[in-house]
Backbone as JSON, one array per atom type, in Angstrom:
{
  "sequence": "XXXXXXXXXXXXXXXXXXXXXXXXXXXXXXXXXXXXXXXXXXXXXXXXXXXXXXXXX",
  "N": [[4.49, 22.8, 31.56], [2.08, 21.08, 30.32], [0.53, 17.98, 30.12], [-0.62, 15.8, 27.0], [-3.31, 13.59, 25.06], [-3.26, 12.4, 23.01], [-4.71, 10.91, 19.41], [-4.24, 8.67, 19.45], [-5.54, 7.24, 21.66], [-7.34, 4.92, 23.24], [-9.47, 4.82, 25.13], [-9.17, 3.57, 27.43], [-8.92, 4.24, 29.84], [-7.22, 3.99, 31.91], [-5.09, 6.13, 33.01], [-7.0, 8.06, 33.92], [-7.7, 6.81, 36.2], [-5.07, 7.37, 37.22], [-4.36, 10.21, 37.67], [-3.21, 12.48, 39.91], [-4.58, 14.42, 40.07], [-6.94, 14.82, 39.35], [-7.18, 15.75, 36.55], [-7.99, 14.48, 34.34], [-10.6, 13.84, 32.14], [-13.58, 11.86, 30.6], [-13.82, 12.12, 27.35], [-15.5, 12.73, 24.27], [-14.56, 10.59, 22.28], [-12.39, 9.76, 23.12], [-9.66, 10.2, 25.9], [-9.65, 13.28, 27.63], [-7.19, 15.75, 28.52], [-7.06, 18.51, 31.39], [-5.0, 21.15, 30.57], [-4.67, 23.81, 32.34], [-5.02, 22.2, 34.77], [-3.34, 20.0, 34.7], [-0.5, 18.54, 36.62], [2.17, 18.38, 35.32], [3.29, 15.74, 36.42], [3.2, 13.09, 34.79], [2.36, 10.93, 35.36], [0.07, 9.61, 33.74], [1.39, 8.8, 31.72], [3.2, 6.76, 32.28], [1.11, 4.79, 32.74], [-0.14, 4.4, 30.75], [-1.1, 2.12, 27.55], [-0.74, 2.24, 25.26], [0.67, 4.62, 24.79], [-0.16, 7.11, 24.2], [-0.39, 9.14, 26.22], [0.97, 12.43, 26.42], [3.65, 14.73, 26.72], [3.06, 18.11, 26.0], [4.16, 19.82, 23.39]],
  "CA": [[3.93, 22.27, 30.34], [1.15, 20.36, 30.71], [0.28, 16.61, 28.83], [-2.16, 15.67, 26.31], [-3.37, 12.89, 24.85], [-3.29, 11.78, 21.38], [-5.46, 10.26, 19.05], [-3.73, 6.63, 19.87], [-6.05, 6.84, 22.46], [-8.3, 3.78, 22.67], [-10.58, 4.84, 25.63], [-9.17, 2.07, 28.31], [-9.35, 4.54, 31.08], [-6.05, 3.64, 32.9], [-4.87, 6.85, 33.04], [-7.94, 8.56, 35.07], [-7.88, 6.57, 37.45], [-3.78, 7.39, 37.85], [-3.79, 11.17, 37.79], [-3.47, 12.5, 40.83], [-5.32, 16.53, 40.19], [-8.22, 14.99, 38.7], [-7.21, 16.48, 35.5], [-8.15, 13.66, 33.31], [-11.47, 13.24, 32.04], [-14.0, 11.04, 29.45], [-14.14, 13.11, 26.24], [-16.57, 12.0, 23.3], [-14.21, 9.46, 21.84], [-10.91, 9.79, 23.55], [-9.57, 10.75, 27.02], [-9.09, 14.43, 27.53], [-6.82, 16.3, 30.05], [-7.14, 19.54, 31.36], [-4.17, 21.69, 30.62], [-4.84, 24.47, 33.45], [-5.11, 21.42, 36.13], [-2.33, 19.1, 34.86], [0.97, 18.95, 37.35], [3.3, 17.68, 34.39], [3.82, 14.92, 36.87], [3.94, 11.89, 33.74], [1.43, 9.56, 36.02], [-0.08, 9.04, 33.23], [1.73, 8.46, 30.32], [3.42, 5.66, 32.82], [0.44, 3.88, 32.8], [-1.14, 4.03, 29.32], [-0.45, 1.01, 27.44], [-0.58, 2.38, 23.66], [1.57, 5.61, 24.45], [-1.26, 8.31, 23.59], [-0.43, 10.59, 26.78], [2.31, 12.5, 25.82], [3.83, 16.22, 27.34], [2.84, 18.72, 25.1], [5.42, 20.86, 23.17]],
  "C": [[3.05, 21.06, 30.69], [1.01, 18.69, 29.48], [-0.59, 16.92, 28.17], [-2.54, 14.1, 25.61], [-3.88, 12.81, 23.76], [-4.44, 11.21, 20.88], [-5.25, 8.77, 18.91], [-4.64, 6.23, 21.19], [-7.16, 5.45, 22.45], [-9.55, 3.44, 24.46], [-10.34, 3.74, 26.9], [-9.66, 2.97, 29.9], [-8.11, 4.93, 32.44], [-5.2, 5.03, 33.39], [-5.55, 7.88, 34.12], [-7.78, 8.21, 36.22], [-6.24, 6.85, 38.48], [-3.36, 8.93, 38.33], [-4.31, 11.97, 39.4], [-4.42, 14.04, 41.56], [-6.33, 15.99, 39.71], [-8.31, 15.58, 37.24], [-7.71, 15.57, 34.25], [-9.96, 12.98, 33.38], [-12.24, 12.35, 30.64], [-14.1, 11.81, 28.61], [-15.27, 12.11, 25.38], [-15.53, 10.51, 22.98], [-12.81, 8.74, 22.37], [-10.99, 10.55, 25.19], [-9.15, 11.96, 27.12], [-8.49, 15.13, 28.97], [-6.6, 18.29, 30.01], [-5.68, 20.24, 31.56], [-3.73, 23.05, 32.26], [-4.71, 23.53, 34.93], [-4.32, 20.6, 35.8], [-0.92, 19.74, 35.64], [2.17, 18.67, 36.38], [3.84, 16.53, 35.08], [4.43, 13.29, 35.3], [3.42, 10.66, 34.05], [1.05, 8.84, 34.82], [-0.23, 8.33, 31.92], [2.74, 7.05, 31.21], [1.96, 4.56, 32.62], [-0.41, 3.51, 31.26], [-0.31, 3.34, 27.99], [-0.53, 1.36, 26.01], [-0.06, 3.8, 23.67], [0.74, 7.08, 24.34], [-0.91, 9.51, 25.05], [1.18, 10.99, 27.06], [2.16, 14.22, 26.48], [3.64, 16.95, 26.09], [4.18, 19.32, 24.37], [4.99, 22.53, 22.75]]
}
């Protein structure tokens, strides 16, 4: 099961630079991650400081 990231997003970034597949990129207004290339590792919902990347259900 792969993450995703919410609309609590607020664009800081911190997250990109933590995942370690490259799966996380800039979307229009928010950060978007690719489901097919996330490891479910959790990198980077550790690092994002308003909660927005979250495991899917």
């Amino acid at each position: 099961m792969a993450y995703k990231i919410t609309d609590e997003c607020i664009a800081c970034g911190a997250c990109q630079s933590e995942c370690a597949v490259e799966a996380i990129s800039e979307g229009d207004d928010i950060y978007v991650i690719d489901p097919d290339v996330c490891i479910d590792c959790g990198s980077c919902a550790d690092v994002c400081p308003v909660g927005a990347a979250q495991p899917e259900e």
